[in-house]
gemmi code that builds the backbone of each chain (N, CA, C; Angstrom):
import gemmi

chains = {
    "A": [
        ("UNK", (-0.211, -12.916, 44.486), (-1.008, -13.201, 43.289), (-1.549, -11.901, 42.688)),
        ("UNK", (-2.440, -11.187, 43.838), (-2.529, -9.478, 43.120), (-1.589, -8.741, 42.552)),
        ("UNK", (-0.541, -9.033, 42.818), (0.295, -8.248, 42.466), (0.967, -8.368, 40.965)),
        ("UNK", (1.231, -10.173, 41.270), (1.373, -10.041, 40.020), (0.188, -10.356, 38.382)),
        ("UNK", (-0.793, -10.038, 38.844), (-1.915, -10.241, 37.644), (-1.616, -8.394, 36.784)),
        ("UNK", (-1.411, -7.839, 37.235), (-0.694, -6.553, 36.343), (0.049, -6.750, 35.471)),
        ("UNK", (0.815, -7.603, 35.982), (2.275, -7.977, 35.328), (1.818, -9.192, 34.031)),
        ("UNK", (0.942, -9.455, 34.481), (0.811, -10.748, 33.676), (0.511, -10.058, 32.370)),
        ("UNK", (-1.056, -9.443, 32.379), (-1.764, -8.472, 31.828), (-0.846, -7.871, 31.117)),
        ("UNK", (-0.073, -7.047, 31.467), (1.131, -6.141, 30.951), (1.958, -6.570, 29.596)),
        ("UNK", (2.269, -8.276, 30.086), (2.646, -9.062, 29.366), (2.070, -9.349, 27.959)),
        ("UNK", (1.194, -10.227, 28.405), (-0.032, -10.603, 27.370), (-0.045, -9.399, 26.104)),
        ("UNK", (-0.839, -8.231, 27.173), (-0.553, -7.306, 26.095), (0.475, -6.980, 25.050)),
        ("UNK", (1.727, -7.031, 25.745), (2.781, -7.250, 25.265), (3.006, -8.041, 23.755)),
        ("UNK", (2.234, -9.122, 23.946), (2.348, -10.502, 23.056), (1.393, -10.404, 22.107)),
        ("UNK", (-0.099, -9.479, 22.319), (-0.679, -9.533, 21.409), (-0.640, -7.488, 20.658)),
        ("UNK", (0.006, -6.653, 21.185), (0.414, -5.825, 19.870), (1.800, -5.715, 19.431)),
        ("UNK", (2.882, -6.306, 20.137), (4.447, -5.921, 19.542), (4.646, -6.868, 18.513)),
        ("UNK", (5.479, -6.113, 17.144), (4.971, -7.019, 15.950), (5.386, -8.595, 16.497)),
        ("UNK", (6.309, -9.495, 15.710), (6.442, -10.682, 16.099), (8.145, -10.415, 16.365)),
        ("UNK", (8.649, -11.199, 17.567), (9.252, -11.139, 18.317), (10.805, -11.097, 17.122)),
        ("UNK", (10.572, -12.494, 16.708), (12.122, -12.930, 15.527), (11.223, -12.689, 13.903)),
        ("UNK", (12.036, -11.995, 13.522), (11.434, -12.335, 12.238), (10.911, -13.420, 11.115)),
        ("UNK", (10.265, -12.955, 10.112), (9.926, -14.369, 9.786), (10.690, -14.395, 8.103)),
        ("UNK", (10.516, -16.011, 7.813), (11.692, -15.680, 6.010), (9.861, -14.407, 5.616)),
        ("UNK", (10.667, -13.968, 4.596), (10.201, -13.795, 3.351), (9.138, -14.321, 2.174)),
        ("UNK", (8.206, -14.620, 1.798), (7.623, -15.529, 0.989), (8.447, -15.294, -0.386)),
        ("UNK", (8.796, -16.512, -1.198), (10.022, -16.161, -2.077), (8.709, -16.239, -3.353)),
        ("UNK", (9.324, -15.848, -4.447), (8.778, -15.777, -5.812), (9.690, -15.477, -6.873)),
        ("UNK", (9.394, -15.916, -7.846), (9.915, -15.660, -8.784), (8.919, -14.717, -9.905)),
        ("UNK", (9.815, -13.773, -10.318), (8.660, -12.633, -11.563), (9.234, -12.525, -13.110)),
        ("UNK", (8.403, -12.106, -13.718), (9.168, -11.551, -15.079), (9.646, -10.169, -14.671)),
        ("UNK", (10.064, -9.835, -15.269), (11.324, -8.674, -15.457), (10.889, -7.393, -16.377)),
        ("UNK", (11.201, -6.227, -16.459), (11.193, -5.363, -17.625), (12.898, -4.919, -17.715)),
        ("UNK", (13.025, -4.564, -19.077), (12.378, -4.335, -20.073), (12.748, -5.928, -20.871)),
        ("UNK", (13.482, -6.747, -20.533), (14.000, -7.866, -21.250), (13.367, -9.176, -20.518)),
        ("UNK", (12.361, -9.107, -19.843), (11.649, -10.294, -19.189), (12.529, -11.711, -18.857)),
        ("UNK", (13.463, -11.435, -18.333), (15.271, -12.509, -17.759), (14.054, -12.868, -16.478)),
        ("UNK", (13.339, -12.434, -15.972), (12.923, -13.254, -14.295), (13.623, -12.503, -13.272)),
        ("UNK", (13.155, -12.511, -12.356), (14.157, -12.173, -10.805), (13.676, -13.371, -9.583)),
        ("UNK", (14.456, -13.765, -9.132), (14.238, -14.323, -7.759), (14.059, -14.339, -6.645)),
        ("UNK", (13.389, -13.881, -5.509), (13.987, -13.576, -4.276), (15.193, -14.963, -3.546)),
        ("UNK", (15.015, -16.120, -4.013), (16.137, -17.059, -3.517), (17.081, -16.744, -4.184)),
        ("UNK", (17.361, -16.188, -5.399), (18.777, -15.811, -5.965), (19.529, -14.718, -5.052)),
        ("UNK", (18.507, -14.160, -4.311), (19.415, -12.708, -3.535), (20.018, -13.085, -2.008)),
        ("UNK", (19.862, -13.974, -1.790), (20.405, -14.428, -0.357), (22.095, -13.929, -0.359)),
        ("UNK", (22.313, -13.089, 0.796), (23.598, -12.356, 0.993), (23.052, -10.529, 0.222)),
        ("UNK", (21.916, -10.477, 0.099), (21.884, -9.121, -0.836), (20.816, -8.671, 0.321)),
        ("UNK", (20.542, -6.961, 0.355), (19.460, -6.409, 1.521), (18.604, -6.024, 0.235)),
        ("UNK", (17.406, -6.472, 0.579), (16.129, -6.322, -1.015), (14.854, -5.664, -0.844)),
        ("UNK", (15.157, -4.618, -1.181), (14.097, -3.796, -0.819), (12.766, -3.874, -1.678)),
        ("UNK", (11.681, -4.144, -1.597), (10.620, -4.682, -2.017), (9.525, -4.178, -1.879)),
        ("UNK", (9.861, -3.468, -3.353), (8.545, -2.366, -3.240), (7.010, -2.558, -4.364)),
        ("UNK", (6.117, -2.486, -3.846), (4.854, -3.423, -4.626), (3.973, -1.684, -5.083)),
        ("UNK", (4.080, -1.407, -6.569), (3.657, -0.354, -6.610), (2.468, -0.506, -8.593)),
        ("UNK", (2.002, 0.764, -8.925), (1.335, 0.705, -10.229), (0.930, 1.735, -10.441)),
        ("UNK", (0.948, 2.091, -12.124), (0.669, 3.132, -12.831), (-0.282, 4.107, -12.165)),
        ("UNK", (-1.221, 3.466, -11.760), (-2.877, 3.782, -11.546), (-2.609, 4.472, -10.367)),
        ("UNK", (-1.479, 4.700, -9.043), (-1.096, 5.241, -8.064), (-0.171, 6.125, -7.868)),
        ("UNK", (-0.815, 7.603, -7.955), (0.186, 8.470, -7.642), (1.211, 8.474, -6.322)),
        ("UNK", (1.054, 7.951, -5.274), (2.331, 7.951, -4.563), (2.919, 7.141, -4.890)),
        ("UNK", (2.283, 5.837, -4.980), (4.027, 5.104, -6.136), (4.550, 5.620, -7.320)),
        ("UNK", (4.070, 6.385, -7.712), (5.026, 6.920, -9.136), (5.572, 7.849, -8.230)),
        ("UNK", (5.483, 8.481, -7.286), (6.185, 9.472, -6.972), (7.440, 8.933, -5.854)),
        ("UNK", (7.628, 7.540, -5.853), (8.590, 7.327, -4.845), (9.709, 6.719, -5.535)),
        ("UNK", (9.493, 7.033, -7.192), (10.380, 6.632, -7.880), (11.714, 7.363, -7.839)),
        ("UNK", (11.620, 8.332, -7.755), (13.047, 9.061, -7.800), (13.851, 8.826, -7.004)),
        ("UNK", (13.248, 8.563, -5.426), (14.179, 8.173, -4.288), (14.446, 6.953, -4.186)),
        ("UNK", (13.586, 5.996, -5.071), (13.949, 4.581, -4.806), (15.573, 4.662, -5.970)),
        ("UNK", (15.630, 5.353, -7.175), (16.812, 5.809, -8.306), (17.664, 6.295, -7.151)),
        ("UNK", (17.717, 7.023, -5.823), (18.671, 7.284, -5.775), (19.244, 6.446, -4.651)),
        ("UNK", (18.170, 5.946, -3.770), (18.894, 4.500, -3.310), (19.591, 3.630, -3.840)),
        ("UNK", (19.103, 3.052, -4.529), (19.705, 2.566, -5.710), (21.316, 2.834, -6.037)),
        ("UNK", (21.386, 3.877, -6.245), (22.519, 4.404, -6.531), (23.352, 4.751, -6.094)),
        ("UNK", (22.683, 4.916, -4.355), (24.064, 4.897, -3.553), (24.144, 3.671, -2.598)),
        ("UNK", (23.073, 2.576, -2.587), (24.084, 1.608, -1.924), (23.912, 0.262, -2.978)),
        ("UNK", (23.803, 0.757, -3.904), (23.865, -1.031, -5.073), (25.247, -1.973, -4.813)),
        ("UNK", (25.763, -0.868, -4.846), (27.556, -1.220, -4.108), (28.044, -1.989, -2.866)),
        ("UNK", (27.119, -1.647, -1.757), (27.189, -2.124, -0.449), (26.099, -3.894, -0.217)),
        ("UNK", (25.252, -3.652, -1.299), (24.570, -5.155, -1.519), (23.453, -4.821, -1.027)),
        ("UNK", (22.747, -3.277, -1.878), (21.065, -3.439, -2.062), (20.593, -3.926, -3.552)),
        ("UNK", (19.473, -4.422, -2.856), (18.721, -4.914, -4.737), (17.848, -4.373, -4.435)),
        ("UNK", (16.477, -3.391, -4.890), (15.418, -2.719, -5.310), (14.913, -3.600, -6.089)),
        ("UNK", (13.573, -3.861, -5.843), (12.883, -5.081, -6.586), (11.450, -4.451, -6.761)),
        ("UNK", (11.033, -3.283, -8.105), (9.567, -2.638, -7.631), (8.442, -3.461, -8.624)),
        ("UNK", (7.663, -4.078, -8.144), (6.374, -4.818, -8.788), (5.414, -4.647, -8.394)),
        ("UNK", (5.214, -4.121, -9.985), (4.181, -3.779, -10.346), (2.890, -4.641, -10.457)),
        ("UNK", (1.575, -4.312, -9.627), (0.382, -4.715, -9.885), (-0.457, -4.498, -10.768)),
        ("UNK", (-0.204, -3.696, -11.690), (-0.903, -3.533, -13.351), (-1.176, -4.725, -13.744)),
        ("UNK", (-2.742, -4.665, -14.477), (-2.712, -5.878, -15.257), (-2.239, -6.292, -16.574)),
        ("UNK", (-2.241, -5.092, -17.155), (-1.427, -4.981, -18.091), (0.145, -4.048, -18.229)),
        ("UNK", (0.915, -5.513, -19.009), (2.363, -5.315, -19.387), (2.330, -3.850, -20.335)),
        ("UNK", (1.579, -3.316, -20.933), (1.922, -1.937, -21.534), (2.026, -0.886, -20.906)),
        ("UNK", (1.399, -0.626, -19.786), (1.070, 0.803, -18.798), (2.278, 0.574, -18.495)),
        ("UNK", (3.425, -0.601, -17.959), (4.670, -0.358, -17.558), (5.375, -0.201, -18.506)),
        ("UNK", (5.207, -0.534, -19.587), (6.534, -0.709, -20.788), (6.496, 0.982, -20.929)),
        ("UNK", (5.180, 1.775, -20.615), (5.108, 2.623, -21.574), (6.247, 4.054, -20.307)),
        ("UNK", (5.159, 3.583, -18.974), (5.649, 3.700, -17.924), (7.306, 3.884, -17.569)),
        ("UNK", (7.761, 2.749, -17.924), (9.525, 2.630, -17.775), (10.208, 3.810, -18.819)),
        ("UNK", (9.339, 3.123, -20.002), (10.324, 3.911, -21.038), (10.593, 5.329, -20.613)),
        ("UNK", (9.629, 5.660, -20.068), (9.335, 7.427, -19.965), (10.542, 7.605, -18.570)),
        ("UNK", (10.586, 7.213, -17.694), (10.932, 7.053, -16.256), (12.528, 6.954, -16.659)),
        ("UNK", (12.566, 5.698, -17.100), (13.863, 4.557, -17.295), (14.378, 4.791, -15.585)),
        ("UNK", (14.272, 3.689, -15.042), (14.479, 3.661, -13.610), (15.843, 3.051, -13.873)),
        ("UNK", (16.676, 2.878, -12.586), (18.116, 1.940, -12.735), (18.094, 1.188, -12.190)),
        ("UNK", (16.852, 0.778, -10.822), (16.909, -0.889, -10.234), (15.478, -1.696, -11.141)),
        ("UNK", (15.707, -3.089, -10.544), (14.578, -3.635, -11.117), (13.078, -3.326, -11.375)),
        ("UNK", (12.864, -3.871, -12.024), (11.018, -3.713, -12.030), (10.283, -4.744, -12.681)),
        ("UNK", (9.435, -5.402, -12.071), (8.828, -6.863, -12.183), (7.357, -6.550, -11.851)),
        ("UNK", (6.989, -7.732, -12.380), (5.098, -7.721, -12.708), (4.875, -9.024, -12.036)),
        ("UNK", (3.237, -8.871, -10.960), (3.133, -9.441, -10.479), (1.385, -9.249, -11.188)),
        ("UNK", (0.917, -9.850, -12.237), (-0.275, -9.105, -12.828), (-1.497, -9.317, -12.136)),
        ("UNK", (-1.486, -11.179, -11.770), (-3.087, -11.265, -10.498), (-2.399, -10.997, -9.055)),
        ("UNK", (-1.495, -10.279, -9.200), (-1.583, -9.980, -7.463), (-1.171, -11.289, -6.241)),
        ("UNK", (-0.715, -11.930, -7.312), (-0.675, -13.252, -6.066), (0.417, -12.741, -5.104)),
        ("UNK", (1.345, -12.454, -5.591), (2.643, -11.946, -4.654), (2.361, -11.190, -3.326)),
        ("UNK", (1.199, -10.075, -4.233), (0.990, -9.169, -3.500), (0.207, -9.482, -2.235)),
        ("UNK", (-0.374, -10.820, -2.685), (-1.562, -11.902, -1.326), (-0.590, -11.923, -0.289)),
        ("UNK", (0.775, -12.672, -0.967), (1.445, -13.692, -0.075), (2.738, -12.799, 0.835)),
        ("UNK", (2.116, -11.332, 0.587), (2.872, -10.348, 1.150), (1.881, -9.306, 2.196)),
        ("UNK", (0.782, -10.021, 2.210), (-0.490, -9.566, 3.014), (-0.551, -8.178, 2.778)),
        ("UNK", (-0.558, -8.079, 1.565), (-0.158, -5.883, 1.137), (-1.950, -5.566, 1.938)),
        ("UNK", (-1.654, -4.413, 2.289), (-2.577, -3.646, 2.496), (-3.306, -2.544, 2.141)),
        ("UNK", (-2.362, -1.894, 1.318), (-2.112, -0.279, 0.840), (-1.338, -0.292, -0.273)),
        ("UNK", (-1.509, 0.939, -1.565), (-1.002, 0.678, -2.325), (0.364, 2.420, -2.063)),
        ("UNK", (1.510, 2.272, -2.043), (2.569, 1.626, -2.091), (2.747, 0.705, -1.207)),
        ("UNK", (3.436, -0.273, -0.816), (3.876, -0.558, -0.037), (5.181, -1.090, 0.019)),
        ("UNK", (6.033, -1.307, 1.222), (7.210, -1.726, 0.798), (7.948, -3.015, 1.728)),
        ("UNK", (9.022, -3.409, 1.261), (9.466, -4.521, 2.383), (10.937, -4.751, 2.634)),
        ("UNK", (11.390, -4.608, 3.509), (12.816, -4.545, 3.810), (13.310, -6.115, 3.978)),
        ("UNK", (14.157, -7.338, 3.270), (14.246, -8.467, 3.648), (15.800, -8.190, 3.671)),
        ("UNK", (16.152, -8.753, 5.240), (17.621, -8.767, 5.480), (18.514, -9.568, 4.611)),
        ("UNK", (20.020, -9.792, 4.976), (20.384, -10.992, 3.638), (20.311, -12.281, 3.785)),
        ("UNK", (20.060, -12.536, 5.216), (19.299, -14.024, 5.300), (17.886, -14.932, 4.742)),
        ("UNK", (17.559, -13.504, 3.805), (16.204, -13.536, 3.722), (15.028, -13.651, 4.383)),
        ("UNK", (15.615, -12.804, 5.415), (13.990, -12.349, 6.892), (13.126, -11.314, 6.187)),
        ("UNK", (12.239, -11.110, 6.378), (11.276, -10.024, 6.318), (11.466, -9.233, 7.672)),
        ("UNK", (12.220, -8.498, 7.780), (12.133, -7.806, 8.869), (11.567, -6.100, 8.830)),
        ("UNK", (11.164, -5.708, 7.847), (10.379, -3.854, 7.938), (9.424, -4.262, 6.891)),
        ("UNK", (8.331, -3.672, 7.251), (6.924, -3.593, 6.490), (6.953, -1.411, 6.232)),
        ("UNK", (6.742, -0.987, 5.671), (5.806, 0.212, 5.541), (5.007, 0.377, 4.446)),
        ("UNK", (3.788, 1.249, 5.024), (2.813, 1.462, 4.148), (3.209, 2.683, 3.546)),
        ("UNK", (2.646, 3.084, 2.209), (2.619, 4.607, 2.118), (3.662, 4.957, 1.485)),
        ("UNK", (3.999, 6.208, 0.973), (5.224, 6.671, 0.420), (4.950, 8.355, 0.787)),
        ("UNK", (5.741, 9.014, 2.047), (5.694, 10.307, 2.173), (6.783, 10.904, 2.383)),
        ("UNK", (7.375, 11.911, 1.915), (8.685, 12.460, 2.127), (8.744, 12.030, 3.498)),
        ("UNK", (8.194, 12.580, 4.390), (8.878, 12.102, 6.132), (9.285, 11.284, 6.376)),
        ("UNK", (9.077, 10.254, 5.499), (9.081, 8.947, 5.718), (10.888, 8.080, 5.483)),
        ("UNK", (11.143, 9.083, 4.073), (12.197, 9.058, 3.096), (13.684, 8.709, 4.708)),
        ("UNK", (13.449, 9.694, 5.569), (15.077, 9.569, 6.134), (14.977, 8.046, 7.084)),
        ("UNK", (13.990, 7.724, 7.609), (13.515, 6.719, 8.309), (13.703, 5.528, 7.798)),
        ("UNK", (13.090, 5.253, 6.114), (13.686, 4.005, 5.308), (14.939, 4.018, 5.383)),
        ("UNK", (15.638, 4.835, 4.903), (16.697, 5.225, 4.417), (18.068, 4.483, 5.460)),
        ("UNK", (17.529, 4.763, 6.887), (18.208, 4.702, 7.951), (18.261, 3.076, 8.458)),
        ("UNK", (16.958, 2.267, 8.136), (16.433, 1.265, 7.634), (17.374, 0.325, 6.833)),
        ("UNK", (17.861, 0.841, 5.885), (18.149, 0.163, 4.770), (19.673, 0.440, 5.424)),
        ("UNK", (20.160, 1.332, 5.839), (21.742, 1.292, 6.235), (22.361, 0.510, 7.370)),
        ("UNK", (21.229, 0.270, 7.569), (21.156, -0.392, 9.412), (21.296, -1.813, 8.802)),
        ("UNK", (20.257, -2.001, 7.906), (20.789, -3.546, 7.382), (21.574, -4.065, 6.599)),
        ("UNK", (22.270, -3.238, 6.080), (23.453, -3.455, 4.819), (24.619, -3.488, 5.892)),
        ("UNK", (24.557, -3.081, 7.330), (26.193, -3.265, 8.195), (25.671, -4.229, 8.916)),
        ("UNK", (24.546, -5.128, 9.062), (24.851, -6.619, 9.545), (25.985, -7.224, 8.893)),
    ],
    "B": [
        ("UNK", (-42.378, -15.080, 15.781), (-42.753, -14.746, 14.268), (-41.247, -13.888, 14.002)),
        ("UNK", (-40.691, -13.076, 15.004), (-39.917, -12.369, 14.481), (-38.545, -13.533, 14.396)),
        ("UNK", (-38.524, -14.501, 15.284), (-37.352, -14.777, 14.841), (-37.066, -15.497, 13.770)),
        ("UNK", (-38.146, -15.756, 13.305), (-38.270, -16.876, 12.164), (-38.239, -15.388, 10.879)),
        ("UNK", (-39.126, -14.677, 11.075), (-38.509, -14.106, 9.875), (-37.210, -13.569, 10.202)),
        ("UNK", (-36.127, -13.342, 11.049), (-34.889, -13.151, 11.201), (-34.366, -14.460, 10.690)),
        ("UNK", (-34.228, -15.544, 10.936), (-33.894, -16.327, 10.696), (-33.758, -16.464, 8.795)),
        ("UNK", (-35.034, -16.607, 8.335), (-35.070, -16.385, 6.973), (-34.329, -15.586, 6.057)),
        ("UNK", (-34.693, -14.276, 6.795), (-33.393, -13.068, 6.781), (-32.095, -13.507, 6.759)),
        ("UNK", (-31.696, -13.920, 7.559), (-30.376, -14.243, 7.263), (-30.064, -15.267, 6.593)),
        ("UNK", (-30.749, -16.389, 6.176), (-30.770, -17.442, 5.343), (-30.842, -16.964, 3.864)),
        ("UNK", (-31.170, -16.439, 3.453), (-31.778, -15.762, 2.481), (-30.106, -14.921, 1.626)),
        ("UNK", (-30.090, -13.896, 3.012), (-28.949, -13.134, 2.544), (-27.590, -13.892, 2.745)),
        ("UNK", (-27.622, -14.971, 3.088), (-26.203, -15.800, 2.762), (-25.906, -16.630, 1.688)),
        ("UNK", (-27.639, -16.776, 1.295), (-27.718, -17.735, -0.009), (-27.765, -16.818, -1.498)),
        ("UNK", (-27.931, -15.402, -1.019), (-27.950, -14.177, -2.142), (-26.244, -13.883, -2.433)),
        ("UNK", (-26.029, -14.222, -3.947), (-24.825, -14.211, -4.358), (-24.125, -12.338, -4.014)),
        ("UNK", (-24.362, -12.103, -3.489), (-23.978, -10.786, -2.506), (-22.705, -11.066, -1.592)),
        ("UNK", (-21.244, -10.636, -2.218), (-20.147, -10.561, -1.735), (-19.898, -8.975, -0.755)),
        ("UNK", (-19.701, -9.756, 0.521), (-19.094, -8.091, 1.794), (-17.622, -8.435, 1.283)),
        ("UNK", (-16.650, -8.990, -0.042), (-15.733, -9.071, 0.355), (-14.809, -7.605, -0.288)),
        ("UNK", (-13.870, -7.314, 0.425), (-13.464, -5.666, -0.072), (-12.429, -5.540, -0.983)),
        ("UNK", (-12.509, -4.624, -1.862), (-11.553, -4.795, -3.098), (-10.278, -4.667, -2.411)),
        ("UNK", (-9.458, -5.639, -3.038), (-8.015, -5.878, -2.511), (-7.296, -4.602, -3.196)),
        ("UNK", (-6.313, -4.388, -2.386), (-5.678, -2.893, -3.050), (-5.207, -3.232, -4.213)),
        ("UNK", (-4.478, -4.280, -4.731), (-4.025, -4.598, -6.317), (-4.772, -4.782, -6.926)),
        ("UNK", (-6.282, -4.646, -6.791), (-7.164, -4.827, -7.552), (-7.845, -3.399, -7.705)),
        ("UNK", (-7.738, -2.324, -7.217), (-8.151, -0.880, -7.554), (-7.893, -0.122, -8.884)),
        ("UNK", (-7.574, -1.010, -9.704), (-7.116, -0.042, -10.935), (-7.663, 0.083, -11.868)),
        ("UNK", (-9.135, -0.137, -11.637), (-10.125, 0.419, -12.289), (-10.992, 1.776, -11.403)),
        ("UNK", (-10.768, 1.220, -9.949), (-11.562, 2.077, -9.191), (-10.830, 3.763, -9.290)),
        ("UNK", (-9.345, 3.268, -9.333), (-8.582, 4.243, -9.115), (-8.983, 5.603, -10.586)),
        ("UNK", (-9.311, 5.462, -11.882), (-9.367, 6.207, -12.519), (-10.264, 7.117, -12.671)),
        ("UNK", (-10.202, 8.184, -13.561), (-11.005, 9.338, -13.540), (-12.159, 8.890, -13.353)),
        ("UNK", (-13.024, 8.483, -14.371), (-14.097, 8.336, -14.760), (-15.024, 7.658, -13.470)),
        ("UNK", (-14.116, 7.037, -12.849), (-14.397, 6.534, -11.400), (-14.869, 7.402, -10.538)),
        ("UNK", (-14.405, 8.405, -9.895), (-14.296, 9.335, -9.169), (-15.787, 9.872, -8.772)),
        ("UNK", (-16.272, 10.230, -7.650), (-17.696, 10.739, -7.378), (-17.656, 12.051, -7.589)),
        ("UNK", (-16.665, 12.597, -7.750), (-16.558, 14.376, -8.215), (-15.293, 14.382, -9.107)),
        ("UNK", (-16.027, 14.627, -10.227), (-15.078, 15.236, -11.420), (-13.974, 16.178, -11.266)),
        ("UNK", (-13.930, 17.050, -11.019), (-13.114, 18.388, -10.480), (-13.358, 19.000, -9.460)),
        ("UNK", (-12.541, 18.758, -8.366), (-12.748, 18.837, -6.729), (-12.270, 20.400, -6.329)),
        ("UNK", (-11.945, 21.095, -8.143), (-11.884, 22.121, -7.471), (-13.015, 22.809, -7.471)),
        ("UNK", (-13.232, 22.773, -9.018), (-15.088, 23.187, -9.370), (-16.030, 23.061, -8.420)),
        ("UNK", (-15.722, 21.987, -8.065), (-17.545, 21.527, -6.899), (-17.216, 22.553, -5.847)),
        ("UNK", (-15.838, 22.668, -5.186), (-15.136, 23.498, -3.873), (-16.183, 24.385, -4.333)),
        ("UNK", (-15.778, 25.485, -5.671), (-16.281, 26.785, -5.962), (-17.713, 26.713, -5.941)),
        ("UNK", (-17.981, 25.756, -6.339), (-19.951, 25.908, -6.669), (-20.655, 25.331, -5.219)),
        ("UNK", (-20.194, 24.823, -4.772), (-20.748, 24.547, -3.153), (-20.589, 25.909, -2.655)),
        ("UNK", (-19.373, 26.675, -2.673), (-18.562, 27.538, -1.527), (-20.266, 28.969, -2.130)),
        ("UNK", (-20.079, 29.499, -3.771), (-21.038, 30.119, -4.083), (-22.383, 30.050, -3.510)),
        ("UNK", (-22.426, 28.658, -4.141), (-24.006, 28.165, -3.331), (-24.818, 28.004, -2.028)),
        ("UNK", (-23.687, 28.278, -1.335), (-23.820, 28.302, 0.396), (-23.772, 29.704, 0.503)),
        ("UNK", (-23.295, 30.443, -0.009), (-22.679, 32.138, 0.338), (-24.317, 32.806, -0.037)),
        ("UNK", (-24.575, 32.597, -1.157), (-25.630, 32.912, -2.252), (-27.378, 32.427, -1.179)),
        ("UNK", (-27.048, 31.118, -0.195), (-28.591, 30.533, -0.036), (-28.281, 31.563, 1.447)),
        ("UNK", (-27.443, 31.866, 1.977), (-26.558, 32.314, 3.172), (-27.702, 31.179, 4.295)),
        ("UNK", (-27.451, 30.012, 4.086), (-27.438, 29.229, 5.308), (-26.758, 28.527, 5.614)),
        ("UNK", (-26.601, 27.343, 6.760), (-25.673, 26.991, 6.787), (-25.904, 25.594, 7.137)),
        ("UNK", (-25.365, 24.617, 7.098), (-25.560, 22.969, 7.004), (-25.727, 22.228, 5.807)),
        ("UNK", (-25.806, 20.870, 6.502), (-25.453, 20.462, 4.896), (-24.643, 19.838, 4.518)),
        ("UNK", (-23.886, 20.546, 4.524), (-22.258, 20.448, 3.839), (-21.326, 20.714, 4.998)),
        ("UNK", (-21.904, 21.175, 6.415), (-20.939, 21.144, 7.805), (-20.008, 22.757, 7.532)),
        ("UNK", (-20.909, 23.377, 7.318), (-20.240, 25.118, 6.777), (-19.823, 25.159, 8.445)),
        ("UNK", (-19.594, 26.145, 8.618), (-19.379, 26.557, 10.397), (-19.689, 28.376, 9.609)),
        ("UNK", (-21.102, 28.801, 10.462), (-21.460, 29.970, 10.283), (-23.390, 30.198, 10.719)),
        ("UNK", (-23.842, 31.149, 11.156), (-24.800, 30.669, 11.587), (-25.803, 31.569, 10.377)),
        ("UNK", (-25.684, 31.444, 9.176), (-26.845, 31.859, 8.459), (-26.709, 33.917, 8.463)),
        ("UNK", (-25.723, 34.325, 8.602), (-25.361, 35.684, 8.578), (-25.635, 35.916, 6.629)),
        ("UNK", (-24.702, 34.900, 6.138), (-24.343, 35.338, 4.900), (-22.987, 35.054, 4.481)),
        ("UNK", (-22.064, 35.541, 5.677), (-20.722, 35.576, 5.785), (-19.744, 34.469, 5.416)),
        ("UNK", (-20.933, 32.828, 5.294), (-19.540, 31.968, 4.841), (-19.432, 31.924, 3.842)),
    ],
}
model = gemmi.Model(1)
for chain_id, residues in chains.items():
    chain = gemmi.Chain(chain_id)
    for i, (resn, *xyz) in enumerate(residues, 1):
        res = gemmi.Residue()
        res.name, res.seqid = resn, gemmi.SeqId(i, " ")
        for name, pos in zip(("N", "CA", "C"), xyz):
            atom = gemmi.Atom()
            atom.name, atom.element = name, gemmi.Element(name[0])
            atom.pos, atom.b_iso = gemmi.Position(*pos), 0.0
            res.add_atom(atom)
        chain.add_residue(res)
    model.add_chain(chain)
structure = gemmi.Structure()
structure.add_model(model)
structure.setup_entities()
């Protein structure tokens, strides 16, 4: 019995910090769109790896993770990534004005009261979300720092060869 | 006596429209702008603290590391 109460302990612990064992779906939504407000889905992308990034004007590291999200984008749109970045602005002009200047090449959607951003338990402003093509939520990160860049990256390749 | 005014105390401050709840990060985008900010130009204040400590030559306060020579 002494012996094994370590083990148990060990366990437990186990159960209450390793994230959750199987992943869980995704909370799905639907958004408006820029620059032509068409909508996006997350149930339309099932079979696609959707990277899901919750960002706004008002935050310099999300404007600054724009370039690398353009060049993701650009090199696996082909292999079946979608880039999905929504924006928490309350107002539709800071992005219109925002895009125009930028002109990004993956999506960009408005989420204006933040509900999305609830039902994605955001914490931090960038943040991002890796959903496999089954539509799991399987990678959370906070933050946007170059170090960070080869780690997503590796992330996102790992799930496009399921 | 004390627990009753504890008691009140806390009755009081639950019934006082006084929210502990914390601004959600999608909701910072007012907090986030200039005008917001507790120091205007963080380089300015750097310089006029850094002067003003050199100039009083003491040290604390502001967590200088120097013992009142002059030198920080």
């Amino acid at each position: 019995m002494s012996t094994r109460l370590p083990l148990l302990l060990v366990l437990l612990l186990c159960g209450f910090t390793s994230p959750t064992f199987g992943a869980e779906p995704a909370p799905d939504f639907t958004l408006p769109t820029f620059p032509d407000d068409a909508g996006i889905s997350l149930h339309d992308l099932k079979g696609r790896v959707v990277y899901l990034d919750f960002w706004a004007t008002w935050c310099p590291p999300c404007r600054k993770s724009f370039p690398w999200m353009d060049e993701m984008h650009a090199r696996y749109k082909d292999e079946g990534l979608t880039i999905i970045a929504v924006s928490v602005d309350k107002k539709r002009e800071l992005i219109e004005e925002f895009i125009n200047q930028r002109q990004p090449a993956f999506t960009v959607a408005h989420d204006p009261s933040g509900e999305i951003a609830k039902a994605y338990r955001l914490r931090g402003m960038p943040s991002s979300y890796l959903i496999d093509r089954n539509g799991l939520l399987v990678k959370t990160h906070l933050g946007f720092r170059d170090k960070d860049k080869a780690t997503m990256e590796a992330a996102i390749q790992a799930l496009l060869k399921k | 006596m004390i627990k009753t005014f504890l008691l009140a105390a806390g009755i009081g401050a639950s019934l006082s429209a006084c929210s502990l709840e914390p601004v959600q990060p999608w909701d910072r985008d007012i907090l986030a702008q200039q005008k917001m900010q507790l120091v205007a130009d963080p380089l300015e204040t750097y310089l006029d603290e850094h002067i003003y400590f050199s100039k009083e030559a003491s040290s604390g306060g502001q967590g200088v590391g120097g013992g009142g020579c002059g030198c920080n």
